[in-house]
Phi, psi and omega in degrees: 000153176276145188315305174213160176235155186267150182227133183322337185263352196091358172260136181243133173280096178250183206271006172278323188169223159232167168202123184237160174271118177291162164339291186277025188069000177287147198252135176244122179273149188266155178288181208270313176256071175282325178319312198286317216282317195292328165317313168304308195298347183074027165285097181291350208266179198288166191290295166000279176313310197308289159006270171336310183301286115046252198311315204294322198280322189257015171273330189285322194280321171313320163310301175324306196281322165280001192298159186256147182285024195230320176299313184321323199288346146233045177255321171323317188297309203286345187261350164242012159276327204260353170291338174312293291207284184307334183223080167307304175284028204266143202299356198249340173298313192284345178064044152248022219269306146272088198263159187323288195335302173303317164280341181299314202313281194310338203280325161291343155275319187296318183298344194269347200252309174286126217272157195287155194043037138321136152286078175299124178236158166224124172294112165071029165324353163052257188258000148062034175277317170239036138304298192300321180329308201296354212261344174289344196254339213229149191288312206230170181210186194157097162267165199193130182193165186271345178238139150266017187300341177247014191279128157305164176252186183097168173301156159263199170254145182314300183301006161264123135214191252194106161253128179249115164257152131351303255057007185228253181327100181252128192278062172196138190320139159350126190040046185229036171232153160261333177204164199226164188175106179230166199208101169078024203248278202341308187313315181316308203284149167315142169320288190320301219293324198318311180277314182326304175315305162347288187300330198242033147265002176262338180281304206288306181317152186252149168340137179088327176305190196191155193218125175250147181224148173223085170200163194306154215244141181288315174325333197215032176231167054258180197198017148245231194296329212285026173265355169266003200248303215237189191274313165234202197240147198236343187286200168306024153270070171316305172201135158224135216275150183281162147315286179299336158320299212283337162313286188304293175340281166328297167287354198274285174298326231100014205231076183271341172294088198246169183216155162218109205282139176229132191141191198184144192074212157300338182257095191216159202222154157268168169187141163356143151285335169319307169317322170273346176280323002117300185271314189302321193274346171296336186268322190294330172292327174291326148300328183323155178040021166257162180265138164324144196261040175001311172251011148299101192305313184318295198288294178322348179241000165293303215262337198304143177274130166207104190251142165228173189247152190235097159328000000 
């Protein structure tokens, strides 16, 4: 490679690594194996785009995180619509972010937790594939989200329907969903919005329900764009939770009975959330004072939260 190539955005590539120029001119360094990191993420664009990517996400979150909570509730719709908008190649445009595959999986694990003819919600549902995956297993399906910029267009199934919501605030009576389910959500929310959202996914569950959660583990992140720059995550990761975080969460609204599925694929076992809790300080000690293993798949879908809460 040549020491360096100059690029239109201001990011230069050398043979140490990269680096781009913010708005106000501070040079931001890209880490040294972003190549490898983008690979991991099945991330196609130039060094440029990510860059772009970059600036625009974490100036939109900085907004969110100074915002007073009466802004927030419609500030989630307008910062990820104009994130949309803005970045044609951004991966959830391309509809690469969740591919069939990935949804046949979940959708086949979801049928083993969700019982046949449930009332089914799914938190943050984007292109809303595996809701509908869902409408053949479930009396009802309620995808819920703050944008609809990625809702297909075309007929549904009767038992689909489609909530644009605040980001908080869910539009259904008290006890009338059996099981709840986001994937890749939480991480999204202001901390303060985080428990709210809590509370009033435990006001909706009906006795017996369940809130299945997914989402990255802090031990092994950041995991949105600031993985290609920085150390925790400064982008639409508002915060993102430890094992043991989201456990206190969870009792904190009522859900004190929790389990945590381990496994991959079709092969998943449930076990106590201690074990996961358990397993988390173990890494974290081995990891401790090291740089994070950003492209291990293994250990990142190991340590990665699929916490579930029991009503």
């Amino acid at each position: 490679m040549n020491e360096h190539v100059r690029l239109r955005s201001g990011v230069r590539i050398t043979d140490k690594g990269c680096s781009g120029m913010t708005s106000n001119g501070t040079q931001v360094p890209i880490k040294r194996d972003w190549s490898k990191i983008s690979e991991f993420c099945h991330d196609a664009r130039t060094p440029e785009r990510i860059f772009a990517h970059y600036q625009i996400e974490k100036a939109l979150a900085a907004q969110l995180l100074n915002s007073d909570q009466d802004d927030r509730l419609s500030l989630y719709a307008e910062v990820y619509s104009k994130l949309f908008t803005s970045l044609e190649d951004h991966p959830q445009n391309r509809n690469e972010y969740r591919d069939d595959r990935i949804v046949n999986l979940q959708t086949r694990l979801l049928r083993t937790l969700v019982r046949k003819g449930a009332r089914f919600g799914e938190l943050g549902a984007g292109d809303c594939k595996l809701s509908l995956s869902m409408c053949n297993h479930c009396s009802s399906v309620n995808a819920i989200d703050v944008t609809d910029a990625l809702l297909p267009p075309g007929e549904k199934p009767a038992n689909f329907q489609f909530a644009k919501i605040d980001g908080i605030h869910l539009p259904f009576a008290d006890n009338s969903l059996d099981f709840m389910f986001s994937d890749q959500l939480m991480e999204h929310l202001h901390p303060d919005d985080a428990v709210r959202q809590l509370s009033e996914v435990y006001r909706v569950l009906a006795p017996g329900g369940a809130y299945y959660c997914i989402t990255p583990n802090a031990v092994t992140g950041p995991h949105d764009i600031s993985v290609y720059f920085d150390k925790v995550a400064c982008g639409f990761h508002l915060k993102e939770y430890s094992y043991r975080e989201l456990s206190r969460a969870f009792t904190g609204i009522g859900l004190r009975k929790q389990a945590v599925l381990f496994g991959h694929g079709a092969v998943n076992v449930l076990v106590p959330a201690k074990i996961g809790i358990m397993l988390e300080m173990v890494m974290q000690g081995v990891w401790r004072g090291r740089s994070r293993p950003p492209t291990n798949s293994v250990l990142r879908h190991l340590m990665g939260i699929r916490l579930l809460g029991y009503k």
